[in-house]
C-alpha positions as CSV (number, residue, x, y, z in Angstrom):
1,X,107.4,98.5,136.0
2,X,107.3,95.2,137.7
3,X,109.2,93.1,134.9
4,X,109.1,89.8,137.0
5,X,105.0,89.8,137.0
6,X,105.2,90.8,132.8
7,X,107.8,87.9,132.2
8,X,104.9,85.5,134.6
9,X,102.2,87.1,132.5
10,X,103.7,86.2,129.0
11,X,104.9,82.8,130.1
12,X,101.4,82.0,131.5
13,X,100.3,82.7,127.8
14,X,103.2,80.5,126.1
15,X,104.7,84.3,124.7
16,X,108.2,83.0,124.5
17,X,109.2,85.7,122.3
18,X,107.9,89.0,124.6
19,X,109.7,87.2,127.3
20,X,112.9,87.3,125.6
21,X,112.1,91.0,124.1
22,X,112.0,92.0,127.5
23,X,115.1,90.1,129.0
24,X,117.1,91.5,126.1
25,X,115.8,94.8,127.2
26,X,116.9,94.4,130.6
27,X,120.2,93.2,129.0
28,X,120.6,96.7,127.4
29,X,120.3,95.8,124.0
30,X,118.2,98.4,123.7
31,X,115.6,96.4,120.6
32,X,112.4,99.1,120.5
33,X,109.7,97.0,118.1
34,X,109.4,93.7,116.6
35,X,106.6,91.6,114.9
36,X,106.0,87.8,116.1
37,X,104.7,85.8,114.1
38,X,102.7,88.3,112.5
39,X,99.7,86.8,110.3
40,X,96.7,89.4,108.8
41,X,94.0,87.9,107.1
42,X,91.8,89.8,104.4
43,X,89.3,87.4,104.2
44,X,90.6,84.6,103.0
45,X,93.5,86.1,101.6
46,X,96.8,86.4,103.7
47,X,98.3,89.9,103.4
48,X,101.1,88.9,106.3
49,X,101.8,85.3,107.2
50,X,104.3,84.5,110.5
51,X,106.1,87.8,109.9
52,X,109.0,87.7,112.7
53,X,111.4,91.0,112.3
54,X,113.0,93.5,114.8
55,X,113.2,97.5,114.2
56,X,116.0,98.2,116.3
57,X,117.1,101.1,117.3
58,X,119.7,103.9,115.4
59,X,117.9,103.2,112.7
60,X,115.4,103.9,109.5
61,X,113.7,101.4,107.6
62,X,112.6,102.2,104.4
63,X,109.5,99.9,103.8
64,X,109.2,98.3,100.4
65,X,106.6,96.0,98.6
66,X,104.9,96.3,95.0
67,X,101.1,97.8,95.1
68,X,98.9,95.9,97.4
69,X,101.8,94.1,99.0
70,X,100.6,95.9,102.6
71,X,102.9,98.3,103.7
72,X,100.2,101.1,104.4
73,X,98.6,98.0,106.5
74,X,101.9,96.7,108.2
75,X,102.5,100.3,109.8
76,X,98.7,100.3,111.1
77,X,99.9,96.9,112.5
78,X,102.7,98.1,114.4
79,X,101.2,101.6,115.7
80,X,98.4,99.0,117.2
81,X,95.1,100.6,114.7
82,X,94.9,97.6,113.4
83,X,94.7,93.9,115.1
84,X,97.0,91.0,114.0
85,X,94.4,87.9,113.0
86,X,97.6,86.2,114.9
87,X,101.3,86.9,116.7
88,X,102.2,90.2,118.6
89,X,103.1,93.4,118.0
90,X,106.1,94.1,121.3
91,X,107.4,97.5,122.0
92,X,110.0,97.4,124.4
93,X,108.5,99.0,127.6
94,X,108.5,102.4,128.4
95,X,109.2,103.5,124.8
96,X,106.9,106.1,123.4
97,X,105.5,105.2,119.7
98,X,104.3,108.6,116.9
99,X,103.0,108.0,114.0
100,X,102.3,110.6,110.9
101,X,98.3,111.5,111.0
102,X,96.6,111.2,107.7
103,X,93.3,112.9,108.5
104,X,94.0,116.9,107.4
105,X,90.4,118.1,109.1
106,X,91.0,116.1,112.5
107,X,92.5,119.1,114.5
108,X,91.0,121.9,112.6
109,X,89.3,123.5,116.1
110,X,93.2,123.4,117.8
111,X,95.8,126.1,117.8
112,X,98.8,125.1,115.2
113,X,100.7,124.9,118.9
114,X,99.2,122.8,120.4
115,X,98.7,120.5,117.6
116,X,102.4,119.5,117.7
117,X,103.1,120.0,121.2
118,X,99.9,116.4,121.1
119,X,102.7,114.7,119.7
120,X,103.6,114.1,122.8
121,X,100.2,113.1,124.5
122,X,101.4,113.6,128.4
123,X,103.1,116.2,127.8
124,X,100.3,117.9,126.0
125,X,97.6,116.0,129.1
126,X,100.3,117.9,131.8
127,X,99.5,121.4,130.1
128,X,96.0,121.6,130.4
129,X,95.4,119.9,133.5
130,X,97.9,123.1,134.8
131,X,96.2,125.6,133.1
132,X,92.9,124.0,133.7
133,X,94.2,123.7,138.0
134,X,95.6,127.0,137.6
135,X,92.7,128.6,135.9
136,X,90.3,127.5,139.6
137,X,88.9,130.5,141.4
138,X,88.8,128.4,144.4
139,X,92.4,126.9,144.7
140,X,92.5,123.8,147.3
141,X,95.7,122.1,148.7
142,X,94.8,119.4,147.2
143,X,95.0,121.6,144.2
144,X,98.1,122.8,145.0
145,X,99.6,119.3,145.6
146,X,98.4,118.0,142.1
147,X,100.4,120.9,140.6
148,X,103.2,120.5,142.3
149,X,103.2,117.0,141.0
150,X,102.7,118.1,137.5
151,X,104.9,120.1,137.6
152,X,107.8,117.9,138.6
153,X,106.5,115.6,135.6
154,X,106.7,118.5,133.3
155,X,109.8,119.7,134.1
156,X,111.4,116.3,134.0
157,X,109.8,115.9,130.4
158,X,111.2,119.3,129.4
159,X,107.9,121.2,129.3
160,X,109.3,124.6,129.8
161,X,111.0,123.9,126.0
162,X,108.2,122.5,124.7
163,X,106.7,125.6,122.7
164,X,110.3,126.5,121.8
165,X,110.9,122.9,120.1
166,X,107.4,122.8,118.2
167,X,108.4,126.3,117.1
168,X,111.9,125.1,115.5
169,X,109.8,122.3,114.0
170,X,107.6,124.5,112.6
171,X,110.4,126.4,111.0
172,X,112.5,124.3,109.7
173,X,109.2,122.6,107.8
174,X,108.6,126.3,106.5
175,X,105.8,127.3,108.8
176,X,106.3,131.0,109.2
177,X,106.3,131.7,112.6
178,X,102.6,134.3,112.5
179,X,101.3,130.7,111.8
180,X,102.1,129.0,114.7
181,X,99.3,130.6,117.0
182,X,96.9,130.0,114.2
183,X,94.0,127.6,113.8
184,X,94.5,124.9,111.7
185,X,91.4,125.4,110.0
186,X,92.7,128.7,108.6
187,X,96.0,126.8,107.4
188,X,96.2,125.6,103.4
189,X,96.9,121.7,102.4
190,X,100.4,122.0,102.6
191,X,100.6,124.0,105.7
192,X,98.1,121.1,107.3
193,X,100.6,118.4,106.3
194,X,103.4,119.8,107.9
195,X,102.2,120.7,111.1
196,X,100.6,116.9,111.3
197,X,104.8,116.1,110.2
198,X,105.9,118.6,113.1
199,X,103.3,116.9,115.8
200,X,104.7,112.9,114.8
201,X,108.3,114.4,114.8
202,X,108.1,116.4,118.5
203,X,109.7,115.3,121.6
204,X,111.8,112.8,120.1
205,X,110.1,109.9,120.0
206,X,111.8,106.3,120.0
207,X,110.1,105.1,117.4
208,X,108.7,107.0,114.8
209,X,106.1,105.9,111.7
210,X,105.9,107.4,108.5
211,X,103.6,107.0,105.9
212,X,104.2,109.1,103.1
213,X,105.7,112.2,104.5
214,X,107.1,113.6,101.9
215,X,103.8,113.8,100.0
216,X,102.6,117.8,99.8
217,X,105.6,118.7,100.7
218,X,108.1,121.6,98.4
219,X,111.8,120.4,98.2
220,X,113.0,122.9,100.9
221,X,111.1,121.1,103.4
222,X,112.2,117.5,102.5
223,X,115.6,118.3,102.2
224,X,115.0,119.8,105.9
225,X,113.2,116.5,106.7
226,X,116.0,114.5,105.3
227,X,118.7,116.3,107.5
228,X,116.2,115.7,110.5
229,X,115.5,112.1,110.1
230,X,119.5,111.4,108.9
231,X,120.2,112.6,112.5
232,X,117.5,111.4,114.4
233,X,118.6,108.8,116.6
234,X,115.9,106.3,117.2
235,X,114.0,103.6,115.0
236,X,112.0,105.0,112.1
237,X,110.3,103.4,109.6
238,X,108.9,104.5,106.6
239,X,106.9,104.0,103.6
240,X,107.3,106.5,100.5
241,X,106.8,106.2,97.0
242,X,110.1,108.8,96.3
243,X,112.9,106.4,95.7
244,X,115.5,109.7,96.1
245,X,114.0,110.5,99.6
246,X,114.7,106.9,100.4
247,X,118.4,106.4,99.0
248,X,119.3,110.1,101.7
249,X,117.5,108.6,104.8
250,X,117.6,104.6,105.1
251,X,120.1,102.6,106.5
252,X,117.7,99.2,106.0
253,X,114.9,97.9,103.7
254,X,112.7,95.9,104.6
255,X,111.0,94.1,101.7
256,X,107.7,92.9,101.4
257,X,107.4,89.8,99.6
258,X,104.9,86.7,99.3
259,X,103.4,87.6,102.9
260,X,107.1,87.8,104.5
261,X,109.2,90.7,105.4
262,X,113.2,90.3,104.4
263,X,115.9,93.2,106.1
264,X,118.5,94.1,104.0
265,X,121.2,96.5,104.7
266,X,121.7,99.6,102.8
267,X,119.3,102.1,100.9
268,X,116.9,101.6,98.1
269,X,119.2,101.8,95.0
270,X,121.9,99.1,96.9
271,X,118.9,96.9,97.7
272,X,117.4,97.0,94.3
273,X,121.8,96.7,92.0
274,X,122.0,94.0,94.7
275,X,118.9,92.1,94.1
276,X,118.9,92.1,90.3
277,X,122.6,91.3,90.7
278,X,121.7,88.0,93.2
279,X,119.1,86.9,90.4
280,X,121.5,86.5,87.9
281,X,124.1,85.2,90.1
282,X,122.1,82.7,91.1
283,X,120.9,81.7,87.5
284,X,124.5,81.1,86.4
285,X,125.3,79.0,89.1
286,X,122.6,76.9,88.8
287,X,123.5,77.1,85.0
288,X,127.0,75.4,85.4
289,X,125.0,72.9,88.0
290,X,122.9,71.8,85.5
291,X,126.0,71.7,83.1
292,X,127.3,69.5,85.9
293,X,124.6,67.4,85.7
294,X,124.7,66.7,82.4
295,X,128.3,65.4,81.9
296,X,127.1,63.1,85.0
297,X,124.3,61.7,83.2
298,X,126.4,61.1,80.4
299,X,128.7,59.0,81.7
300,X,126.5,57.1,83.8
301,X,124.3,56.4,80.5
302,X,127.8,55.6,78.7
303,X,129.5,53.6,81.2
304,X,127.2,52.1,83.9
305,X,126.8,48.2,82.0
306,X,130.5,48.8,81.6
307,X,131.5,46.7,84.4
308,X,135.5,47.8,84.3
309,X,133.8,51.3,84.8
310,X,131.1,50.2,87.0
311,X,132.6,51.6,90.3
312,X,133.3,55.3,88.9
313,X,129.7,55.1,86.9
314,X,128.3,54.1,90.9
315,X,130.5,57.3,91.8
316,X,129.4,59.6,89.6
317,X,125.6,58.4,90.0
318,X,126.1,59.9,93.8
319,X,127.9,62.9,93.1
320,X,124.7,63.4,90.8
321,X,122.3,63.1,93.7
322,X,124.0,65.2,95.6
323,X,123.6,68.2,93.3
324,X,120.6,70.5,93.8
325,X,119.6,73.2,92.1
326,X,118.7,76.1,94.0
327,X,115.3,77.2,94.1
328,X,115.2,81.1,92.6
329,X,112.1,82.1,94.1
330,X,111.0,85.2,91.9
331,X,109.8,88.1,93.4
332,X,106.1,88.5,93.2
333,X,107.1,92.1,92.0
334,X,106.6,92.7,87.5
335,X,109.0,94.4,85.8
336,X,107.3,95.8,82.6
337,X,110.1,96.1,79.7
338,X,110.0,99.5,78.4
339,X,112.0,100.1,75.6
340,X,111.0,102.9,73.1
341,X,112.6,102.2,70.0
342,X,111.9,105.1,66.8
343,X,111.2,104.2,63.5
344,X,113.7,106.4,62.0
345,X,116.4,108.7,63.2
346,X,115.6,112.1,64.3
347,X,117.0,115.3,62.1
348,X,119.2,118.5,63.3
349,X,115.7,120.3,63.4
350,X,113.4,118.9,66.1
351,X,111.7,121.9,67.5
352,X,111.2,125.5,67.2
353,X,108.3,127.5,69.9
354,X,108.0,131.0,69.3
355,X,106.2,133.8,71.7
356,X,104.0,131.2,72.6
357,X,101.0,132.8,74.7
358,X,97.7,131.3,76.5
359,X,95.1,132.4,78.8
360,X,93.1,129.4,80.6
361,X,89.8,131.0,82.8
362,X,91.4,134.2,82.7
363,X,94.6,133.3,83.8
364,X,97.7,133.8,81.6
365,X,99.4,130.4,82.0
366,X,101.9,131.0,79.0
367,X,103.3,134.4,78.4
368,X,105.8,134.9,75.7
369,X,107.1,131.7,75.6
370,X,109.9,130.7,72.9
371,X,112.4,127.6,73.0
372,X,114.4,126.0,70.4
373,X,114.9,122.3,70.9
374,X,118.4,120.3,69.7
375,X,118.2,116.4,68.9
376,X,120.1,115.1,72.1
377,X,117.5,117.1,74.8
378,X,115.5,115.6,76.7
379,X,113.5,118.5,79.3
380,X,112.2,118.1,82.2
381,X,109.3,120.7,83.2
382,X,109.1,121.2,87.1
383,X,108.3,123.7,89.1
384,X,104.8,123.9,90.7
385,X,102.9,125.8,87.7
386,X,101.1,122.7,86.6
387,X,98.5,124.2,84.3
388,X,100.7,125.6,82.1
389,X,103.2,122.6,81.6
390,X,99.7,120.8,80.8
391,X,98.9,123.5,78.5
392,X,101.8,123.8,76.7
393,X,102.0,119.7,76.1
394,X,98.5,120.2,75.1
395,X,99.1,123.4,72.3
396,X,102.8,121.2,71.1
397,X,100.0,118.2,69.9
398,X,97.6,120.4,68.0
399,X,95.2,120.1,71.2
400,X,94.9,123.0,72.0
401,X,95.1,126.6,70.1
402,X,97.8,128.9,71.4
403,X,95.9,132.8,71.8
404,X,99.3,134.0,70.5
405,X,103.0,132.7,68.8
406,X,103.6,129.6,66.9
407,X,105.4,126.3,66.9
408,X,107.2,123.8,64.4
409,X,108.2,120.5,64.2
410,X,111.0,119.0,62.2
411,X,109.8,117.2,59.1
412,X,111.8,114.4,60.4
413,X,110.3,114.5,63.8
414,X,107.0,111.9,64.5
415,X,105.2,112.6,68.0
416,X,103.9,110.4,70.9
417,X,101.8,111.7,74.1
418,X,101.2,110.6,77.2
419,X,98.6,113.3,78.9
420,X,97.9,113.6,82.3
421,X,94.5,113.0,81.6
422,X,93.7,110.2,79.6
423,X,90.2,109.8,80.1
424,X,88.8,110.2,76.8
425,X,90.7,107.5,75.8
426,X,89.3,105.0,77.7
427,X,85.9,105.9,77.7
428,X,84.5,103.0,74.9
429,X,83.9,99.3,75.1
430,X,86.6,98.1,73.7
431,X,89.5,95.6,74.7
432,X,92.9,96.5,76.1
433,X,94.1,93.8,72.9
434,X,91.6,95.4,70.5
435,X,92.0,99.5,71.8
436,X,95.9,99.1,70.9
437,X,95.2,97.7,67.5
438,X,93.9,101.1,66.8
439,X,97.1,102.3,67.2
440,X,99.2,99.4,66.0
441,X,101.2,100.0,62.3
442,X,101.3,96.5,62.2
443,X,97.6,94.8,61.6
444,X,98.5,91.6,63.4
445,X,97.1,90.7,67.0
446,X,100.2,88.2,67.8
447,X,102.6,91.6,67.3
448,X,99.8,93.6,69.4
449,X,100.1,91.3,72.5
450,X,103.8,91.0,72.2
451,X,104.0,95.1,73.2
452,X,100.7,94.2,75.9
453,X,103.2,91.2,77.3
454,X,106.2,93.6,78.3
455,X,103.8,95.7,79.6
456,X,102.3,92.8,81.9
457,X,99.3,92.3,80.2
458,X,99.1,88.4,79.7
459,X,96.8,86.1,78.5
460,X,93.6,86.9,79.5
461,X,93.7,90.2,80.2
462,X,94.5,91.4,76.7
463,X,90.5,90.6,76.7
464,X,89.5,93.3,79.5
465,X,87.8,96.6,79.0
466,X,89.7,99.1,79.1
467,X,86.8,101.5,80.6
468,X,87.4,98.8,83.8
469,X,91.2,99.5,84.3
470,X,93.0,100.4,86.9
471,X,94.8,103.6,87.2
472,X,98.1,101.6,86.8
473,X,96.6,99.6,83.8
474,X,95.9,102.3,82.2
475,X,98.8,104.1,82.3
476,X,100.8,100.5,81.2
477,X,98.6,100.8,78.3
478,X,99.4,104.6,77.5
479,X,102.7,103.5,77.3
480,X,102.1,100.8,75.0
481,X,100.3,102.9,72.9
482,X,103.3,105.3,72.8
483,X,106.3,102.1,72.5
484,X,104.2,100.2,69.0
485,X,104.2,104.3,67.6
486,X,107.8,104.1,66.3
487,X,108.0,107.6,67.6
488,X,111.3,109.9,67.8
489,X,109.8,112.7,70.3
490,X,107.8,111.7,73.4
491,X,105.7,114.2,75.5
492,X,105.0,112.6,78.8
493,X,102.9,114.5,81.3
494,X,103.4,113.1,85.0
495,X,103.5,109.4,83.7
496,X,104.3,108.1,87.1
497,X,101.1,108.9,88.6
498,X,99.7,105.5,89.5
499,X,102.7,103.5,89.0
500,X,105.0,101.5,91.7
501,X,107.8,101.4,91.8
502,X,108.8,98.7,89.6
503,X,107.0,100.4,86.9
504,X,108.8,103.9,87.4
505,X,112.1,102.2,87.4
506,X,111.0,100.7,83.9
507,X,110.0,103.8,82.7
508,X,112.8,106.0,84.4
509,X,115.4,103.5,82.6
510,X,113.4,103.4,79.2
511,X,113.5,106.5,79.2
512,X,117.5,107.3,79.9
513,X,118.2,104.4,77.1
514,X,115.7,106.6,74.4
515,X,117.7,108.0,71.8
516,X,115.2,110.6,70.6
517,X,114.1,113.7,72.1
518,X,112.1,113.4,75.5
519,X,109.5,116.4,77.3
520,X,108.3,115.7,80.1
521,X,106.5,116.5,83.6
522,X,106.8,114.2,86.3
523,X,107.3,114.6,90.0
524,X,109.6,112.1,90.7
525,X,113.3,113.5,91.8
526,X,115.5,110.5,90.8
527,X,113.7,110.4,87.5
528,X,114.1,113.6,86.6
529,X,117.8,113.6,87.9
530,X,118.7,111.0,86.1
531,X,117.0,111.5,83.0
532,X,117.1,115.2,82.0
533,X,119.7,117.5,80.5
534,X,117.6,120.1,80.1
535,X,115.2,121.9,82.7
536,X,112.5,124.1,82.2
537,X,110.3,125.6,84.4
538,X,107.1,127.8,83.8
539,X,107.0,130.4,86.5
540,X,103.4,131.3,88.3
541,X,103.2,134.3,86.0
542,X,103.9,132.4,82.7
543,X,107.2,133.3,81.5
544,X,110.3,130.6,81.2
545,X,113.3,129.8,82.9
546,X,115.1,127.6,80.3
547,X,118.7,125.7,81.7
548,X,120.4,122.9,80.6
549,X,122.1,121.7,83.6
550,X,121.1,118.8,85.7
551,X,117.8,119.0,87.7
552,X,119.6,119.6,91.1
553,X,122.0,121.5,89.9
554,X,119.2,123.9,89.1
555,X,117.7,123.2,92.3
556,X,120.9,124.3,94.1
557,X,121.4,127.9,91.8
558,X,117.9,128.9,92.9
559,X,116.4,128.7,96.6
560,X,113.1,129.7,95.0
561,X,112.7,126.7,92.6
562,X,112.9,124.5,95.6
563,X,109.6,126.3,97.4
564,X,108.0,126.1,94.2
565,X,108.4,122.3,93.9
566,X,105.8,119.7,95.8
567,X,106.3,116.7,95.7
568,X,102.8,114.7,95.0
569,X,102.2,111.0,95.4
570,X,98.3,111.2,96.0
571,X,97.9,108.8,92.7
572,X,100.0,106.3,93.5
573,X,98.9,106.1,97.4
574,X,95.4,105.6,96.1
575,X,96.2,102.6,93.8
576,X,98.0,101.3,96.7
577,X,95.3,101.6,99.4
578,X,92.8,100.1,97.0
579,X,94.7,96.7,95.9
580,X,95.4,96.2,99.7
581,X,91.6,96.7,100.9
């Protein structure tokens, strides 16, 4: 590449900053993507506004923001499928960009092979211009010169390894090898993801975006993914919703926030101790400022028409205008408070299942079942048998009739649920203020609104229909419901569908503070890590595995129960995509 006519090129056009991306280049600080001055406009909204950060490479960049905040939009921006409304976009020349492919059905007509092997688009354009020379009946020199050309290019891009690499790819994702010269069309959802993950991860790529990629995918494949990506050594940045996938792979997070993008060193978990810890640092300085202040004001109101005291009064009166307070900018991120508080405290008998047994459309989702709950548990249900967790939750609340066995609560034990479907419950015409003083012991609106406040439903919106909420909204309202019941046993069936992050760190601590007895489903590794000391799981055929351990403790005891787990973030990407559009 002539670098003298692209330095010309960009100083013709005032570019100052691809000039000096590319004399750093030649430098050998080897910088592979950066944003300048970044500004996207959605109408009149500004998602982005003079963004200016560098990717660089060795390493990955988990990308944060609340719901809406753009970070589905900001990778589109950097992998060029979107246009800035202003700034550039600079990849430092010669580096090849791959991106994870959303669209399940675009290669359905393509061998699984070749699928990855387009993850490298010349390398894939070599191949079948070869085959496609090779395949001529009437075989020219010129022919023969064009493939000895390709196949110098092909070599040097190491061709001859290329089916062998896609193939280890394929494996280590959990593609079983009688797959890999399969059509994608004849591949499930699951399989479909991972090859699409095995195409953006071939031929090591120097920079590589992610959107998602742990979505669809069972736990023996992201802990594969995390081992690849923790020794990759180029620039990755990624977006996920799985706050334990992003504490094994990041080394950065960038943070979206009011239209800017901050770097920060270390995973999720240090970014997030660190960032509530700054907060309150800088609230208690600015605390003892003010206290400064004061005792300034003070003696310059006590002492400034004394005239022996007039000098130090004049002193003091500067040493006031010098202090500022420093701004604390807030993040535009909400915290809802969730704090489930019961009415009274919880017996020695909680719960007692016995030979529980259901068939749903033929299917026996529960066979057999029986469990005997202590006061201190709190279960998580995992596996990949949704049906039946759903069930069960659904027989424990009386909503369903078991076809066999019973169950009994403690007399001491009172009952919330969160279901996975909550339609009904939404389907009127009532307010969000006037829907939870349906539910409310207390017949008073200002008590009402004080549960809808931690929650983050202020001032007007308490007056919103709750048949026009948002996913989110109306799972923060679902847990409203279940905080104002008093309640000493909580069944919670994948509450973190449609939340961010924010809100599942709310409800993930809530939860671990509870001091009643907790079941729940919910897909989300850290939460359940953290928060259960009891696992269950429902096998496909409907009997029980019942531990109490930790969840990856029963995770590492059984190689199964980690191909039986997906992880699932469809809900939340939805909200997420909708907010930003």
């Amino acid at each position: 590449m002539d670098w003298y006519v692209l330095i010309h090129t960009y100083l013709k056009k005032d570019n100052y900053n691809n000039v000096i991306t590319i004399l750093i280049y030649l430098q050998g600080d080897f910088q592979m993507i950066s944003a300048n001055n970044v500004t996207y406009r959605v109408g009149k909204k500004a998602l982005f506004e003079d963004v200016n950060i560098k990717f660089t490479e060795g390493n990955c960049y988990g990308l944060i923001g609340a719901n809406g905040a753009g970070k589905s939009t900001f990778l589109k921006i950097l992998s060029g499928s979107l246009e800035t409304t202003k700034g550039d976009i600079v990849i430092t020349p010669g580096q090849r960009l791959s991106v994870l492919e959303q669209d399940h059905f675009k290669y359905d007509e393509y061998p699984v092979m070749d699928v990855v092997i387009m993850g490298n688009a010349r390398l894939y354009e070599i191949m079948k211009e070869k085959d496609a020379i090779y395949a001529k009946e009437d075989f020219t020199d010129e022919d023969g010169i064009r493939a000895s050309e390709l196949e110098g290019e092909f070599a040097e891009m190491d061709g001859w390894e290329a089916e062998s690499n896609a193939a280890q790819l394929l494996n280590g994702l959990g593609i079983a090898t009688e797959l890999h010269y399969s059509t994608m069309k004849d591949l499930n959802g699951s399989e479909k993801v991972k090859v699409l993950l095995a195409k953006a991860l071939f031929g090591n790529p120097d920079i590589l975006l992610l959107d998602e990629p742990t979505n669809h995918l069972d736990l023996d494949a992201i802990a594969w993914l995390e081992e690849f990506l923790i020794n990759f050594e180029n620039t990755v940045i990624v977006v996920s919703h799985d706050r334990y996938f992003l504490n094994k792979v990041c080394t950065q997070i960038a943070d979206i926030d009011y239209g800017k993008i901050q770097l920060y060193a270390g995973n999720y978990d240090f970014w997030y101790e660190s960032s509530q810890l700054l907060v309150k640092q800088m609230k208690e300085a600015n605390k003892k400022k003010e206290e400064k202040i004061k005792e300034l004001q003070e003696f310059i109101s006590r002492f400034s028409a004394n005239a022996s005291k007039s000098k130090q009064a004049t002193s003091r009166k500067r040493a006031l205008e010098k202090i500022e307070l420093d701004e604390i900018k807030p993040s535009s991120r909400k915290y809802p408070y969730i704090d489930f508080r019961p009415d009274r405290e919880i017996g020695n008998e909680v719960l007692t299942v016995e030979h529980l047994t259901k068939t749903v459309n033929g299917v026996k989702v529960l066979d057999d079942i029986s469990f005997i709950l202590n006061r201190e548990d709190k279960v998580a249900f995992v596996g990949g048998n949704e049906l039946a967790k759903t069930t069960l939750f659904q027989i424990l609340m009386g909503e369903m009739e078991p076809d066999a066995g019973t169950y009994k609560w403690g007399v001491t034990t009172s009952q919330a649920y969160f279901p996975k479907d909550p339609t009904s419950e939404f389907d009127n015409d009532y307010t969000i203020a006037d829907w939870l003083m349906g539910y409310s012991p207390v017949d008073d609106i200002t008590y009402v609104r004080g549960f809808l406040g931690r929650m983050l439903f202020a001032g007007e919106d308490g007056v919103k229909k709750v048949k026009v909420l948002s996913g989110g909204e109306k799972v923060r309202c679902l847990l409203s419901k279940m905080m104002i019941s008093g309640a000493n046993c909580l069944i919670l069936d994948e509450p973190t569908n449609h939340l961010d992050m924010e809100s599942i760190t709310a409800l993930n601590n809530g939860l671990i503070k509870f001091p009643g007895v907790a079941l729940f489903a919910c897909h989300d590794h850290q939460f359940v890590e953290t928060t259960a000391n009891r696992i269950m799981e429902i096998l496909p055929n409907g009997t029980l595995i019942d531990k109490i351990t930790t969840y990856d403790e029963y995770l590492a005891s059984d190689e199964m129960a980690r191909k039986r787990t997906v992880y699932n973030a469809d809900a939340e990407i939805a909200d997420d995509e909708a907010q930003e559009s």
